[in-house]
Backbone as numpy.savetxt, mean C-alpha at the origin, in Angstrom:
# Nx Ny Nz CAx CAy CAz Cx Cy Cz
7.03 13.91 -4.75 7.12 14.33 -3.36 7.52 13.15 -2.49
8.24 13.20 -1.82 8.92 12.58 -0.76 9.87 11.04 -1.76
10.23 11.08 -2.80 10.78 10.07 -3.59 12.20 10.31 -3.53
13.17 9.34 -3.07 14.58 9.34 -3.30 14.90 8.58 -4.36
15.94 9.84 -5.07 16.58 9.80 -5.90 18.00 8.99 -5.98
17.75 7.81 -6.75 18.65 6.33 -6.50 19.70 6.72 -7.92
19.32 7.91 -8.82 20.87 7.76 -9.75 20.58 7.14 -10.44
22.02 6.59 -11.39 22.26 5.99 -12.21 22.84 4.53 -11.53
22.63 3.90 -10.43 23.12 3.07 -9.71 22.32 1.90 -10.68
23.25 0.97 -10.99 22.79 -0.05 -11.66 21.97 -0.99 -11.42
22.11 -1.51 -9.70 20.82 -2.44 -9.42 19.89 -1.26 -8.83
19.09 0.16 -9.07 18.03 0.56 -8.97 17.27 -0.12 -9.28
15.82 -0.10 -8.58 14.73 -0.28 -8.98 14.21 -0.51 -10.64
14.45 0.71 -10.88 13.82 1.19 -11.75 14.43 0.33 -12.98
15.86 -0.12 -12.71 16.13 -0.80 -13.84 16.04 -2.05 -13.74
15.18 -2.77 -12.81 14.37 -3.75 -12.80 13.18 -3.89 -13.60
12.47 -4.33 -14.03 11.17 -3.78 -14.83 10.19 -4.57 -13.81
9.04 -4.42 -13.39 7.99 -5.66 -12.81 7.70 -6.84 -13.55
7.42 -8.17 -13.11 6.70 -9.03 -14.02 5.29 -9.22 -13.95
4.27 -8.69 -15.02 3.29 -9.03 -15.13 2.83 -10.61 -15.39
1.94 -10.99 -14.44 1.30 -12.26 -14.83 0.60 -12.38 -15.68
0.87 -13.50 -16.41 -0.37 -13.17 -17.67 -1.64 -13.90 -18.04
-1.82 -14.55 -17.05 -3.43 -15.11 -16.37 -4.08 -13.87 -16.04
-3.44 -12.93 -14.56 -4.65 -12.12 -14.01 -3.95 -10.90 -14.66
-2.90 -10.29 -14.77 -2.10 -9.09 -15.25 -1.72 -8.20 -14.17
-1.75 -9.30 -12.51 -1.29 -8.50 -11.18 0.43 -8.47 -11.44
1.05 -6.95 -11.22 2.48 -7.00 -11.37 3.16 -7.38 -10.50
4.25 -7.72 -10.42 5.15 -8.36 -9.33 6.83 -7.68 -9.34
7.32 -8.31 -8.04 8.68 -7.80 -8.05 9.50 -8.84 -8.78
9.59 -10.36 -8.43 9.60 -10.95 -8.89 9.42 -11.86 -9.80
9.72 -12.61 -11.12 9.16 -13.50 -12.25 8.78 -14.40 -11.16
7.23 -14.55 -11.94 6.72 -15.85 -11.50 6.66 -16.27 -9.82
6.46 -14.87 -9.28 6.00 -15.20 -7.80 4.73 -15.75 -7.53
4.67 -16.17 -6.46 3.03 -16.98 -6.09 2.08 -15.97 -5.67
0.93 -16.32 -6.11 0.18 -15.54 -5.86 -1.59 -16.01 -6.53
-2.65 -15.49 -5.57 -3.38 -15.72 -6.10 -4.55 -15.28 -7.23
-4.71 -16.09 -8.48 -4.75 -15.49 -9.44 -6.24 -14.73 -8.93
-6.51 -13.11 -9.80 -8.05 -12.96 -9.47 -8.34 -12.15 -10.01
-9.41 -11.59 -11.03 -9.81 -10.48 -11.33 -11.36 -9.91 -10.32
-10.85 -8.49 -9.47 -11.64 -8.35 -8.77 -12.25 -7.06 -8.80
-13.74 -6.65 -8.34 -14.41 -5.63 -8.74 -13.84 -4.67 -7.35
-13.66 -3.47 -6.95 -13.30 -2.26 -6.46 -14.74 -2.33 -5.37
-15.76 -2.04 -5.83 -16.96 -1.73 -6.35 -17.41 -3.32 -5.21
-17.20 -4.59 -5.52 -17.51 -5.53 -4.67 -17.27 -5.66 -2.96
-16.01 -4.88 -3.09 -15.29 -5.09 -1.86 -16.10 -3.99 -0.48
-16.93 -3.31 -1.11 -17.62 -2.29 -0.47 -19.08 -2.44 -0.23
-19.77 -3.63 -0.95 -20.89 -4.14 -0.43 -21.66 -3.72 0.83
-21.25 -4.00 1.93 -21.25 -4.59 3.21 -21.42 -2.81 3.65
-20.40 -2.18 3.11 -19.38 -1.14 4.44 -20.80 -0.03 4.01
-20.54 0.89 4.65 -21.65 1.90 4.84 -20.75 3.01 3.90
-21.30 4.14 3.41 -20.85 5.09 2.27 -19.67 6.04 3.09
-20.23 6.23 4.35 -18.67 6.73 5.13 -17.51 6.22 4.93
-18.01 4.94 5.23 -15.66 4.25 5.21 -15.75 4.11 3.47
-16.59 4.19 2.66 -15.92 4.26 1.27 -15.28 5.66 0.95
-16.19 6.64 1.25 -15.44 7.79 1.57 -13.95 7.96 2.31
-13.75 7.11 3.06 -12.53 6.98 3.36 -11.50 6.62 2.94
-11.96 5.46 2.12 -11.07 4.79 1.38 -11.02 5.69 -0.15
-11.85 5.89 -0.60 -11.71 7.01 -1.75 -10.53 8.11 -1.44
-10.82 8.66 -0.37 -9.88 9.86 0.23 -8.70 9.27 0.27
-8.28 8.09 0.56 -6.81 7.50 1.14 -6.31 7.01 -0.27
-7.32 7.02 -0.96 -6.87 6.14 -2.67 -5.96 7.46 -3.31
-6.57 8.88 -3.46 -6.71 10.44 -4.09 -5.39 10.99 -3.44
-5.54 10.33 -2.13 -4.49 11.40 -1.60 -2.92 10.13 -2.30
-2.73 8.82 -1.70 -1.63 8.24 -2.52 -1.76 8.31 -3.87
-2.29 8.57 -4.99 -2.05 9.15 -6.00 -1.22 10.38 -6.30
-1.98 10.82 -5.60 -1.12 12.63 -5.42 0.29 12.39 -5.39
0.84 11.96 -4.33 2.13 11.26 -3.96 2.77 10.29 -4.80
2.05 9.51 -5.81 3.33 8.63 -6.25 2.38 7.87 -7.56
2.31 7.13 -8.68 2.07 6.61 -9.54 1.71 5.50 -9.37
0.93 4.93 -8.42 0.73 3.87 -7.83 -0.26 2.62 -8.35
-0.32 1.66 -8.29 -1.72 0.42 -8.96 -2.30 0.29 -7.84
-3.36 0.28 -7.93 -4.41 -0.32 -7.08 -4.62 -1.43 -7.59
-4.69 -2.07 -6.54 -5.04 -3.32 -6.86 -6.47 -4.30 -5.94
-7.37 -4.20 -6.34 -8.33 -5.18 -5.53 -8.37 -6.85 -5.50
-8.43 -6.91 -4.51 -8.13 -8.32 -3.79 -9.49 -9.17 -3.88
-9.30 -10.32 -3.49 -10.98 -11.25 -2.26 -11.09 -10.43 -1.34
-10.56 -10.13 -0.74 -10.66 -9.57 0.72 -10.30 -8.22 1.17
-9.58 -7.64 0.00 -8.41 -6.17 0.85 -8.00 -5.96 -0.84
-7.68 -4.28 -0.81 -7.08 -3.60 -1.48 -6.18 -3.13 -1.31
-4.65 -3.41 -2.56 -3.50 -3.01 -2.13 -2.85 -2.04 -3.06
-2.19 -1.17 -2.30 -1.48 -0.10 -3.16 -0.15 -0.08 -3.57
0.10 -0.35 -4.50 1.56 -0.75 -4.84 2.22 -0.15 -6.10
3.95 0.29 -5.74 4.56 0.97 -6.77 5.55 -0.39 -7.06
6.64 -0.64 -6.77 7.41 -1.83 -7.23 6.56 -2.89 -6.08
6.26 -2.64 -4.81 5.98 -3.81 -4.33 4.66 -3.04 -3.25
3.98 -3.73 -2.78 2.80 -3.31 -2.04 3.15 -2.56 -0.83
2.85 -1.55 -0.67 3.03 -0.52 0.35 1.80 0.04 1.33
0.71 -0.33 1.36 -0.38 0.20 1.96 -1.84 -0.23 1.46
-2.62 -0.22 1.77 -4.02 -0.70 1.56 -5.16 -1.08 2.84
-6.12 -1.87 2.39 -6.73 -2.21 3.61 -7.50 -3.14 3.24
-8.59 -3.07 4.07 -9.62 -4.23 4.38 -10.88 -3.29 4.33
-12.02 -3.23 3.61 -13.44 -2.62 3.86 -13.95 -3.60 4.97
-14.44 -3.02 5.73 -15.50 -3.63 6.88 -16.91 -2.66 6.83
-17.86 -2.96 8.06 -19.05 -2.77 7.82 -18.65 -0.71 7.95
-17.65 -0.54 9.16 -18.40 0.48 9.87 -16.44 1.41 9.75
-15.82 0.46 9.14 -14.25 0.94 8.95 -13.68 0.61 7.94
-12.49 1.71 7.11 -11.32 0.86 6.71 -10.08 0.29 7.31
-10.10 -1.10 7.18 -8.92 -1.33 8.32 -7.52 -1.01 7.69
-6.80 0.41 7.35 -6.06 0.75 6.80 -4.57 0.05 7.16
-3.43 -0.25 6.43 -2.35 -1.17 6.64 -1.53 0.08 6.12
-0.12 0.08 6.52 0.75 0.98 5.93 2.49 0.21 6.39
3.34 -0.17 5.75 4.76 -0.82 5.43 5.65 0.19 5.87
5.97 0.06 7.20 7.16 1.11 7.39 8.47 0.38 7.27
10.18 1.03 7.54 10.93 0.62 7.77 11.23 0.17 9.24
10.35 1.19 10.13 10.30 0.96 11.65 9.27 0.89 12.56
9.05 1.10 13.84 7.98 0.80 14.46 7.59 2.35 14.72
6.49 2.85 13.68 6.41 4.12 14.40 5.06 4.41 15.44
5.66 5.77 16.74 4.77 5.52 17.43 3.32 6.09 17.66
2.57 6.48 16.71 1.47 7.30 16.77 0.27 6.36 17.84
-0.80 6.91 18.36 -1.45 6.28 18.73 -2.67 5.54 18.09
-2.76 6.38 16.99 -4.01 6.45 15.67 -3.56 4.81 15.50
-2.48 4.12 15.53 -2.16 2.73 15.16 -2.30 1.32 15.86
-4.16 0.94 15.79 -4.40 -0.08 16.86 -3.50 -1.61 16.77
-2.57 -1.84 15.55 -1.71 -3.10 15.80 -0.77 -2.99 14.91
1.06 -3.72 15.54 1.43 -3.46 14.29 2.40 -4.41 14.70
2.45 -5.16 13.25 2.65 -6.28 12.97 4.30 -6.54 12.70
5.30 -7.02 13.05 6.79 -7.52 13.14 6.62 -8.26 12.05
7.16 -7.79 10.59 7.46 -9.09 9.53 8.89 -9.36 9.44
9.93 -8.98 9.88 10.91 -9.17 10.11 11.87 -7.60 11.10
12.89 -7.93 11.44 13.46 -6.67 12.21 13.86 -5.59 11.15
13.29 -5.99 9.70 13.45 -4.66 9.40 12.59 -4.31 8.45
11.01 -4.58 8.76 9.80 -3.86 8.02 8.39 -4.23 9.06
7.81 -3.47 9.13 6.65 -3.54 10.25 5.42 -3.12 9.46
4.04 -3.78 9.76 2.81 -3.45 8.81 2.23 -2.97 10.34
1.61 -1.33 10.38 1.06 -0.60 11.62 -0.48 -0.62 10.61
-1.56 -0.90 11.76 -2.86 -0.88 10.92 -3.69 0.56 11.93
-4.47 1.02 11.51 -5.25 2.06 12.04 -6.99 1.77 11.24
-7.71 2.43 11.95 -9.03 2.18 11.38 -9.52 3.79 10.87
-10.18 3.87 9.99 -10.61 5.16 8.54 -12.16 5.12 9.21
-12.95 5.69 9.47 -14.14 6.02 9.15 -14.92 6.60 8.37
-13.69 7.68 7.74 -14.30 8.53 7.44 -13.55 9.60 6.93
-13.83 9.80 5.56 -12.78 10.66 4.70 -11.99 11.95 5.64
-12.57 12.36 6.85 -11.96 13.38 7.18 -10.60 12.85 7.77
-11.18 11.46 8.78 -9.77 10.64 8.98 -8.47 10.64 7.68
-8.53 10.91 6.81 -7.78 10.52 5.98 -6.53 12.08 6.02
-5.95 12.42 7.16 -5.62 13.69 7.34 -4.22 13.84 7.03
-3.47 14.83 7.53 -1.58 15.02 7.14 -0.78 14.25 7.38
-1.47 13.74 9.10 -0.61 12.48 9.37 -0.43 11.01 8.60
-1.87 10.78 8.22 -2.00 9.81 7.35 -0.86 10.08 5.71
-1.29 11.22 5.25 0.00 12.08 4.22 1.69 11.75 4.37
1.75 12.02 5.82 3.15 11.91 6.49 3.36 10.31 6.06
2.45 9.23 7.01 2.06 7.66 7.21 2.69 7.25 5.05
1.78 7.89 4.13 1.92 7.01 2.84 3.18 7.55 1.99
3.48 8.65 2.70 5.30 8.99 1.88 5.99 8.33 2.97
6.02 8.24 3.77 6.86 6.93 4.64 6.80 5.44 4.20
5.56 5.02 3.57 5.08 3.86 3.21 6.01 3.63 2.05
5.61 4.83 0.96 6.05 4.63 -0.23 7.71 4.64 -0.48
8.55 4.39 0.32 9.65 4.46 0.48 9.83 2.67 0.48
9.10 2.00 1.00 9.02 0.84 1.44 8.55 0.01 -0.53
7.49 0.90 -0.44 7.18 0.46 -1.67 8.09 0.56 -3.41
9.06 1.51 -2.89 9.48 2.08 -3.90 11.24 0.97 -3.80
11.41 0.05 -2.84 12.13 -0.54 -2.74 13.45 0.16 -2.07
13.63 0.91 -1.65 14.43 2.38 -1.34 15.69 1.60 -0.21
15.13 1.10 0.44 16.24 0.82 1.43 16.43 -1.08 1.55
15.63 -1.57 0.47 16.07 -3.00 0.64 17.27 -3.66 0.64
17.88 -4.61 1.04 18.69 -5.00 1.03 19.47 -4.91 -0.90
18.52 -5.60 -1.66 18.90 -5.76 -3.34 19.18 -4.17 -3.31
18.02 -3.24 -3.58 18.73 -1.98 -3.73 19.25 -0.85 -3.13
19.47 -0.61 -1.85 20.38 -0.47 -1.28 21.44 0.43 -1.85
């Protein structure tokens, strides 16, 4: 659902393969990108937060599954969701998830308390989860928009 179909076009994605590191086994777009090595518990990162925003984040994990074949990946600090390259995730806090999502543009919902310019042509919009019900169509709409980003779809290489 919501995946464009790139063909038999030779620099696709797909006929890239990822490089796994083989210290932590986090995948990459690139051989031998930087990064920091870590094996981390899911389960740790939620300490703190109250059973609502895990509920949230559970809900936001279930529903990008649905949508696309994705790794989770847990961090020190934040969990990221990634198909060729990281497309969405967040931050557990006490009383929120501070949810992140990779668009191609600046979109304008209000649900989106900051959003971040990484260059003029990809923007990280963050919103806060409380609570699995937060995790609604728009958010649905928000991670097949994401996953376009993630899926490498309009980068410059594949293109």
């Amino acid at each position: 659902m919501g995946r464009l179909n790139l063909g038999s076009d030779r620099n696709a994605p797909e006929d890239n393969p990822l490089w796994t590191c083989p210290e932590c086994g986090n995948r990459f777009v690139t051989a031998k990108m930087w990064h920091s090595c870590g094996t981390f518990a899911l389960d740790g990162l939620f300490l703190q937060s109250s059973r609502e925003v895990r509920g949230a984040y559970d809900a936001l994990e279930a529903m990008a599954r649905e949508l696309a074949d994705i790794i989770v990946t847990p961090q020190k600090t934040r969990i990221a969701f990634q198909t060729r390259t990281r497309f969405s995730g967040g931050v557990p806090k006490r009383d929120h998830f501070d949810a992140g999502f990779v668009f191609f543009r600046r979109h304008p919902s209000p649900r989106f308390y900051k959003i971040e310019d990484y260059s003029a042509k990809w923007f990280v919009h963050r919103t806060r989860l409380t609570c699995a019900a937060d995790v609604d169509d728009e958010v649905r709409q928000w991670l097949v928009e994401a996953l376009e980003y993630g899926d490498q779809c309009r980068t410059g290489r594949f293109a």
